[in-house]
N, C-alpha and C positions, 0 to 999 in steps of 0.2 A: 384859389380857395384857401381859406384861410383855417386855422384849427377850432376854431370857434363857428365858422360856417359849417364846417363837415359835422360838429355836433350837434347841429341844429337842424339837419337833414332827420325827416322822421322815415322810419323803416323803408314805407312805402316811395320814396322818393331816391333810395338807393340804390346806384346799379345794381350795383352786387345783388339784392333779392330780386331785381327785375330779370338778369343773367341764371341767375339760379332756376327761375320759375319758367322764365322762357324754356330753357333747356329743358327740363321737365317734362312740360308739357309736350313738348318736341316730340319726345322720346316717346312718351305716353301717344301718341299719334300715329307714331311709327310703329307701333307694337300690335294698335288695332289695325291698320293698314298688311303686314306684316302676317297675321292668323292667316291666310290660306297658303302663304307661300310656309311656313311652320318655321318662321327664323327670329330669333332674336335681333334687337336693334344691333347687339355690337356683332353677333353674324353677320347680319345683314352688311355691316359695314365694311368685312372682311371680303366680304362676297363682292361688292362694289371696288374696292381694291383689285383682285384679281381680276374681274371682270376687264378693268382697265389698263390694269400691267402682266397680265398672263402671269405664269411660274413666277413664284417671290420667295426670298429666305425669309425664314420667321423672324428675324430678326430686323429688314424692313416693314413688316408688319406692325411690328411693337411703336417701329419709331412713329411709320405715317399715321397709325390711329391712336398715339398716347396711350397705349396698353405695356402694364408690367408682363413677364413671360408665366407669372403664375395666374391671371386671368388668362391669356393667350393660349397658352397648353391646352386644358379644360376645352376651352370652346372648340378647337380646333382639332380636335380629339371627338366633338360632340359633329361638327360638321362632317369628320373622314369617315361617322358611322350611319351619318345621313346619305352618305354617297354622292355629296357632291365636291370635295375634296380631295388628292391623296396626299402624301405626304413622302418626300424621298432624301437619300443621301446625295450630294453635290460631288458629283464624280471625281472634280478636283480637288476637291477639299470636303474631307466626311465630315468634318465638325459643322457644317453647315445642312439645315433643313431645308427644303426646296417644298412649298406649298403650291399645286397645280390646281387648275381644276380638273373634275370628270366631264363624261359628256352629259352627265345630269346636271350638273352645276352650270356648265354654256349655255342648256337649254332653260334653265329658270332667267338666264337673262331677259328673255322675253317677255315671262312675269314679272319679273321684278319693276319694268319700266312704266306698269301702270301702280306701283306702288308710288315712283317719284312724281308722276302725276297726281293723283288721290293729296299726297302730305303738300305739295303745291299749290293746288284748290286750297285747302284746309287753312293753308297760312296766310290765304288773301294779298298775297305778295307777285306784283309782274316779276318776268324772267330779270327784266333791268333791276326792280328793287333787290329781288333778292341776290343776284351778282354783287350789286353794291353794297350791302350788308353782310354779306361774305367777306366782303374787301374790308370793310370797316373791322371786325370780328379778329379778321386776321392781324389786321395793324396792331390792334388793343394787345390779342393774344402776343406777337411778338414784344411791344412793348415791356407785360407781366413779365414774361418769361427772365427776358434782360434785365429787369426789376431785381425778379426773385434771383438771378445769379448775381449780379453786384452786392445783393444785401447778405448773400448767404458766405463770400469772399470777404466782405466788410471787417 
């Protein structure tokens, strides 16, 4: 693509506000999905973390959901009052947080697995497309990333 083609893209034919709007929307999805179990999208995504990897330092939290520690604190302070989190010292090493779950937080797994069905429906997407747009998603996102580090070194 040439810099002359790229300015001739009108709004609507740009990734970037198709990414934008998709996400969006996503989220907007997930949020009415989301009202009985009473979680935020990025709870909810904290909660899916653990779910999968038991006990975590907060600090792989930050990394695996792209959360700064001043979003992540808040939240995660908002879930240990919900009772489905605690939060502990790392016996070998205090300067580390250990994020668990309770046995409130195990038991909404259960609920929560007709949320990922419900946003599934929704997004009119087979198991196969959306595996593959994940994959796709991720390439792009690796791609940026390495972008934005060579251009920020430059």
């Amino acid at each position: 693509m040439t810099a002359e083609e790229a300015d001739a893209l009108s709004l609507d034919d740009r990734l970037c506000l198709a990414l934008y709007t998709a996400s969006r929307s996503m989220t907007a999805r997930y949020r009415v999905a989301l009202e009985d179990l009473g979680l935020t999208y990025p709870q909810y995504l904290v909660m899916v973390l653990l779910w999968e990897e038991g006990s975590v330092p907060v600090g792989r939290l930050g990394e695996r959901l792209s959360l700064e520690s001043s979003t992540l604190s808040p939240l995660l302070k908002r879930l240990e009052s919900m009772g489905l989190i605690s939060r502990t010292r790392d016996r070998a090493d205090e300067r580390l947080v250990i994020i668990s779950l309770t046995k409130a937080g195990l038991r909404m797994q259960e609920q929560a697995g007709a949320v990922t069905l419900e946003v599934c429906r929704a997004s009119g997407l087979t198991m196969g497309d959306a595996a593959e747009l994940v994959g796709e998603l991720r390439a792009l996102d690796g791609r940026l990333r390495e972008s934005t580090r060579q251009a920020r070194s430059a």
